[in-house]
C-alpha positions in Angstrom: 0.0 0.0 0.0 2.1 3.2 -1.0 2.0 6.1 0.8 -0.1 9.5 -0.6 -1.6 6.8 -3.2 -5.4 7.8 -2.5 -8.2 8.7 -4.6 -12.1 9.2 -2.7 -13.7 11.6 -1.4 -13.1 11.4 2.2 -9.4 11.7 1.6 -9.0 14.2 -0.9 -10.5 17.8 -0.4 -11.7 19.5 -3.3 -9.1 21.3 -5.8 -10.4 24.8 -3.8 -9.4 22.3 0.0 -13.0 21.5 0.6 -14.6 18.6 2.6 -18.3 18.6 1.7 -18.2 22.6 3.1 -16.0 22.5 5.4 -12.3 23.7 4.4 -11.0 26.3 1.6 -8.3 29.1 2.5 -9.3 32.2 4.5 -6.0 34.1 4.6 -5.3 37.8 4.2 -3.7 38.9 1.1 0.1 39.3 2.4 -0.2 35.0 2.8 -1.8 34.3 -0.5 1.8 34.2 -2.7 3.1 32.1 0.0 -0.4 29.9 0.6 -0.7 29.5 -2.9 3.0 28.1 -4.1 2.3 25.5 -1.4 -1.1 24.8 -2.5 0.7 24.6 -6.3 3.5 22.7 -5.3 3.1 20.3 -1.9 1.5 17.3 -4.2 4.3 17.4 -6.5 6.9 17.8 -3.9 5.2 14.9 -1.6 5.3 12.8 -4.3 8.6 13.2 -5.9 10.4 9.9 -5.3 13.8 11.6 -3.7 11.5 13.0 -1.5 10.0 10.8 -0.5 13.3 8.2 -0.7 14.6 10.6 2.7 11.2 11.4 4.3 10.8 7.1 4.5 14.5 7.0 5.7 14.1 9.3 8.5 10.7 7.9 9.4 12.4 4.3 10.4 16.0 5.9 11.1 15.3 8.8 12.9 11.4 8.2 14.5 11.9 4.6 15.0 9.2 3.6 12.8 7.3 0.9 12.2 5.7 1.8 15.8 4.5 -1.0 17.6 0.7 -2.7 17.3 0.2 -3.6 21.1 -2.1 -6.3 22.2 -3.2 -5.1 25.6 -4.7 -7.9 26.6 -5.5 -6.8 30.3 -7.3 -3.9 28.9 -9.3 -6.4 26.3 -10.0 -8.5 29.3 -11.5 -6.4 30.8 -13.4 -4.7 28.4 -14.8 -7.6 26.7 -13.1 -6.7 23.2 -9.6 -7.4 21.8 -8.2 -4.0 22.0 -4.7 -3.1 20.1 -2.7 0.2 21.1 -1.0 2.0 18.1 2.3 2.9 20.3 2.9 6.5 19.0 4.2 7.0 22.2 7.2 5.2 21.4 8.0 7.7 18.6 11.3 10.3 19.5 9.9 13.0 20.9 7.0 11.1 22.2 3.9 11.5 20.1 2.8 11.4 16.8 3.7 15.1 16.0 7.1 14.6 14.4 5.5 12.4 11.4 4.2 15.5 10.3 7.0 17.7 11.0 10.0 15.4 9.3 7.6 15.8 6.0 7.0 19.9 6.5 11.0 20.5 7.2 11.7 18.4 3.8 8.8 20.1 2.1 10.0 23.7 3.0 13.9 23.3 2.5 12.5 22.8 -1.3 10.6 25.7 -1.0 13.6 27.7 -0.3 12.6 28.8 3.3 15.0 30.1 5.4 13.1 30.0 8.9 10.6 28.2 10.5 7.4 29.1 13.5 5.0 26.8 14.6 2.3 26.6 17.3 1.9 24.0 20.3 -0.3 23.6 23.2 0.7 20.6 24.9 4.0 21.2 23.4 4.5 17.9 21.5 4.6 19.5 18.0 6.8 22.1 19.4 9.8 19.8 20.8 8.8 17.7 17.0 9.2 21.1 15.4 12.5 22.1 17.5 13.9 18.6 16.5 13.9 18.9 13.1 15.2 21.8 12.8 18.1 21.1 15.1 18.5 18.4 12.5 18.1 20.7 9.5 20.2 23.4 10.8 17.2 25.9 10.2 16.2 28.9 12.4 12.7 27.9 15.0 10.6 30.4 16.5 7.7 28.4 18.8 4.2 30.3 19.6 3.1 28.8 23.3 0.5 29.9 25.3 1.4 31.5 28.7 -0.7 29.0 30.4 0.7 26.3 28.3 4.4 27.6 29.2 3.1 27.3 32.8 1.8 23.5 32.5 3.8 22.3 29.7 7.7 23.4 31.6 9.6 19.9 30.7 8.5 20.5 26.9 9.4 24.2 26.8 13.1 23.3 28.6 13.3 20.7 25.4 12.2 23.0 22.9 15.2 25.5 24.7 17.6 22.8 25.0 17.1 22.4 20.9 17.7 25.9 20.2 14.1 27.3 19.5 12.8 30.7 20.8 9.4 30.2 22.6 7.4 33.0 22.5 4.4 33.4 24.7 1.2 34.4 23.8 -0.3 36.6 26.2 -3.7 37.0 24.7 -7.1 35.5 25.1 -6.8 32.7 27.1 -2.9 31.9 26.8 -3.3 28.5 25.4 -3.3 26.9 22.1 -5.5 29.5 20.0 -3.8 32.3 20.8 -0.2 30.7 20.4 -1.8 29.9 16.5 -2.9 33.7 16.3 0.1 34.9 17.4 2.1 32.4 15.0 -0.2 33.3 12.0 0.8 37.2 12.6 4.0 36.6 12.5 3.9 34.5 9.2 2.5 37.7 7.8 5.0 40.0 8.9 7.7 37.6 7.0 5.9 35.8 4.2 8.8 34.9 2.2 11.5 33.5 4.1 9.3 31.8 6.3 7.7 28.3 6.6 4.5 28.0 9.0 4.3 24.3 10.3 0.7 24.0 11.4 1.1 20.6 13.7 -2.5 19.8 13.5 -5.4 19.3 10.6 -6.5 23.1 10.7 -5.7 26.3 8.7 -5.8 27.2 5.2 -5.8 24.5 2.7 -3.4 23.0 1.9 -2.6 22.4 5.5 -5.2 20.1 6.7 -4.8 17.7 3.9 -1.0 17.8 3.5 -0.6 17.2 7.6 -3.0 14.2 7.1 -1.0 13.0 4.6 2.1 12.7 6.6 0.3 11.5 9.4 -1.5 8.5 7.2 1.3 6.3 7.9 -0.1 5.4 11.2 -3.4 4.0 9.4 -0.7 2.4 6.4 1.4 0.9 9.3 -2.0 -0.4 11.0 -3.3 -2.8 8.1 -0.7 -3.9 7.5 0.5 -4.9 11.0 -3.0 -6.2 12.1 -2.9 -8.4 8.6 0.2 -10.2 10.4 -1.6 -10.5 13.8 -5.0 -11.4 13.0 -5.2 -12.1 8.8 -7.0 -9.4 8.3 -6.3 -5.9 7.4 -9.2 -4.1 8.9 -10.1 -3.5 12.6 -14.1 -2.9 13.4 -13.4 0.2 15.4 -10.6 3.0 15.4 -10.9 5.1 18.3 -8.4 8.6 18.6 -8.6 11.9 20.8 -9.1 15.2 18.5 -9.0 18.7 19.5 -7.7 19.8 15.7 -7.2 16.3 14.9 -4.2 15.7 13.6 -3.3 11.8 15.0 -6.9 11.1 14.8 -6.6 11.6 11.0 -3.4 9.7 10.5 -5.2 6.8 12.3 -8.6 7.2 10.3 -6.6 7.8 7.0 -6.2 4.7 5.5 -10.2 3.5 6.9 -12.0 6.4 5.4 -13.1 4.5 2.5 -14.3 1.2 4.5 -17.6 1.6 6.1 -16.9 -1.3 8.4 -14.3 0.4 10.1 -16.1 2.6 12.6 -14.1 5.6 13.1 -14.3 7.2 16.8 -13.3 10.6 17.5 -13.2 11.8 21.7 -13.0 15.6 22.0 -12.4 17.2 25.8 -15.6 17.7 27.7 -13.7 19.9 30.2 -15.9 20.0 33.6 -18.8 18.9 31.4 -19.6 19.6 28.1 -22.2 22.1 29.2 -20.8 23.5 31.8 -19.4 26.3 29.9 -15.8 25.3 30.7 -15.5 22.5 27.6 -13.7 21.9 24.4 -16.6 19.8 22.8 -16.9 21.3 19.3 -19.1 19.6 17.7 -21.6 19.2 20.1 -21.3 23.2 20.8 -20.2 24.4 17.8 -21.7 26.1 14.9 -19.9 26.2 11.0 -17.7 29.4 10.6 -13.9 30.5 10.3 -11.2 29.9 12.6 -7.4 30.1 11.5 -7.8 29.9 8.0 -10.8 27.6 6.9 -13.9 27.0 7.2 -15.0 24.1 9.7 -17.1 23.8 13.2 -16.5 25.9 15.2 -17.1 27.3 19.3 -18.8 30.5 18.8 -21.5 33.0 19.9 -24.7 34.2 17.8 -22.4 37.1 16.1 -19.3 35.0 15.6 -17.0 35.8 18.2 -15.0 32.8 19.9 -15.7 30.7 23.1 -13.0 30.2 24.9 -12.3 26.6 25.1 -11.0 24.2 28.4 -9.2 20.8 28.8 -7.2 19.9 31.6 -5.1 18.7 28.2 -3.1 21.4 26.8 -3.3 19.2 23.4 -6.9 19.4 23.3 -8.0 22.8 24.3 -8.9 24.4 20.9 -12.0 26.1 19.9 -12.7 24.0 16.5 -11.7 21.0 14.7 -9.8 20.4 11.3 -12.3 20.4 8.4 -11.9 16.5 7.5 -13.0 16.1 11.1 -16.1 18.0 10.6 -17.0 16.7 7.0 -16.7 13.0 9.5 -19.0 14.8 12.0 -21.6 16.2 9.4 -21.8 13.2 7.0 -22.3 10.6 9.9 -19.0 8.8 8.7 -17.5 9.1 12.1 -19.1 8.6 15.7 -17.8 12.0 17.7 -18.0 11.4 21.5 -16.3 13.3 24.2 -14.5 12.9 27.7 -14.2 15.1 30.9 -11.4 16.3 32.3 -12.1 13.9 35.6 -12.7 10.7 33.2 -9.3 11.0 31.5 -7.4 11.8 34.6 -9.5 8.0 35.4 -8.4 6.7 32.3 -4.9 7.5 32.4 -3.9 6.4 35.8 -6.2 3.2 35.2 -4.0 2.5 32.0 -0.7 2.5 33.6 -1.7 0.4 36.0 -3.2 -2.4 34.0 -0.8 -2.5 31.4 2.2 -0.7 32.5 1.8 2.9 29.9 1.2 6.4 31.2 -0.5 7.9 28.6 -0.6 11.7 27.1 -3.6 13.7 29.0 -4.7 14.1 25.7 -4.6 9.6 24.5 -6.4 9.3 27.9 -9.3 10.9 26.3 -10.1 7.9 23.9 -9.2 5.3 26.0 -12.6 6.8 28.3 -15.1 6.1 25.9 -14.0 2.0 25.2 -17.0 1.1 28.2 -19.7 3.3 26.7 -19.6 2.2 22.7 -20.7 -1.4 23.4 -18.6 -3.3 22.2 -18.8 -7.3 21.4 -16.3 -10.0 21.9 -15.7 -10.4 18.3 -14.6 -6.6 18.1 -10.9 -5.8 17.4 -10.3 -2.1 18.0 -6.9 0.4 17.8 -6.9 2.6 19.9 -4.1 5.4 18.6 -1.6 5.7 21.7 -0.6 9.6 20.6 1.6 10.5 23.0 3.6 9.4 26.2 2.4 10.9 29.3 5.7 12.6 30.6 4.8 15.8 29.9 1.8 15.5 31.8 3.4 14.4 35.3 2.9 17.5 36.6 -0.9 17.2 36.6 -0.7 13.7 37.3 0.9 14.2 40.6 -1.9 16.7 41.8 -4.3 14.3 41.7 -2.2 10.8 42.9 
């Protein structure tokens, strides 16, 4: 099954980067040159075979792919399924993050750029971001949310230790909106010279379908390491966190196109999904524009933004990447969500049964495997995102 070979709906966005009406490119005029020559050029790039020769090298040299397929069979025990955990924990840098940002690093030093921003919440695609270009020798300038900075200190030391600037964003809430407003502003002040690697499935197209391209290789990896385990390629249930959605759509990737596969997506509920202190989009959101495109979004009547809450930095976003509302909309995915309390349950029950302290964020999905009813027969993969050292901080609070 070769990588970026696709052709459906549900995989590829419209020429304009539209799922169903979710997606397109909502940029102001000093980004369109630069939005546009990637929108003109990633496919070709992506597809090149030198480049994609050195992004499959680093993948296996560098990440330490293939990851793992984990029986946990303690967890399926109990549960009354056979559950697999897709170990993206065990990636360097310890999530799923630096899939995407080994492909964006190769994609801009074609494109001629000079220096490199992201955003990060949790700071996962941050330290993935700082990595590669400590690799690449380029220049990194990180957008973090004070209140991120605050909760997330081990991954801001990394990011420093790498040689990235972090700057804070002082707005809003401090947290991962605000680090992406702050990031897009200064993309605008230096257009040219500068590459923007988005981490998740949001912004302007072609971001959300060029970061779920480099994240498909969890799904690729998944068929064919369940075909060796179990003779067949395809699980019934695929069950990922999403706040923007990035690992949700690497694991969903390659099962878009098979309606036996139910795909499960597990948002934040905060202190309840009503409670006015929750990151639940698509049960509270409405369609308008955040970042870029168009998708589902937490909003008052006139359009301003809610400000969302997780206890997970990761999660704590006001909308979802536009694949993940086209899923929502057409019924193609089930969209559930978690409270802060059920994944702080989740998490610490996981390391005890089978020994793997999981991202704040990965806890989220494993709350829901009780509530979906699930049959003996079932085989389910659960997408592992991240390793849960970032998060010891909150953990310890509540031991």
């Amino acid at each position: 099954m070769p990588l970026f070979n696709v052709d459906n709906n549900y995989q590829n966005p419209s020429a304009e980067g539209y799922y169903g009406e979710f997606g397109g490119a909502y940029i102001p005029e000093m980004l369109y040159g630069n939005v546009e020559t990637l929108k003109t050029q990633y496919l070709q790039i992506m597809q090149d075979p030198i480049f994609q020769a050195e992004f499959q090298q680093l993948l296996k040299d560098y990440v330490g792919r293939p990851t793992p397929l984990f029986l946990a069979e303690r967890l399926s025990k109990e549960i009354g399924a056979t559950i697999y955990l897709k170990r993206e924990d065990l990636c360097h840098t310890g999530a799923h993050k630096i899939n995407n940002t080994i492909g964006q690093i190769l994609l801009a030093q074609r494109l001629g750029k000079k220096k490199i921003i992201a955003e990060t919440g949790a700071g996962q695609h941050g330290v993935a971001t700082a990595t590669v270009c400590a690799l690449k020798g380029m220049e990194c300038v990180v957008y973090m949310g004070e209140k991120d900075i605050e909760r997330q200190a081990p991954n801001v030391a990394r990011m420093k230790m790498l040689g990235a600037t972090v700057v804070p964003a002082k707005s809003g809430s401090k947290t991962l909106k605000d680090a992406t407003n702050e990031a897009i502003r200064a993309w605008i002040n230096e257009p040219n010279e500068t590459h923007y690697i988005i981490g998740s499935v949001v912004g302007p197209h072609p971001y959300p379908d060029m970061v779920a391209r480099f994240q498909s290789v969890i799904s690729e990896e998944i068929r064919i390491q369940l075909k060796v385990k179990t003779g067949k390629e395809l699980p019934t249930h695929v069950v990922a966190c999403v706040g923007g959605g990035s690992n949700a759509a690497g694991a969903f990737y390659h099962f878009l196109n098979e309606p036996t596969v139910q795909l499960v997506a597990v948002e934040a509920a905060g202190h309840g999904v009503h409670s006015g202190l929750s990151a639940a989009t698509t049960q509270l959101g409405t369609a308008g524009i955040l970042h870029g495109s168009k998708s589902i979004v937490m909003q008052t009547s006139d359009g301003q933004v809610v400000e969302p809450h997780s206890i997970s930095a990761g999660l704590d976003y006001p909308g979802i990447g536009p694949l993940h509302a086209y899923l929502y909309k057409s019924k193609r995915g089930t969209f559930l969500s978690a409270t802060d309390e059920e994944a702080l349950a989740s998490a610490f029950h996981l390391s005890k049964i089978e020994g793997i302290i999981p991202a704040l964020e990965t806890a989220h999905a494993f709350s829901v495997l009780p509530k979906i009813g699930l049959k003996s027969t079932d085989v389910v993969v659960v997408c592992l995102s991240g390793r849960g050292d970032k998060d010891l901080a909150t953990y310890m609070e509540h031991l």
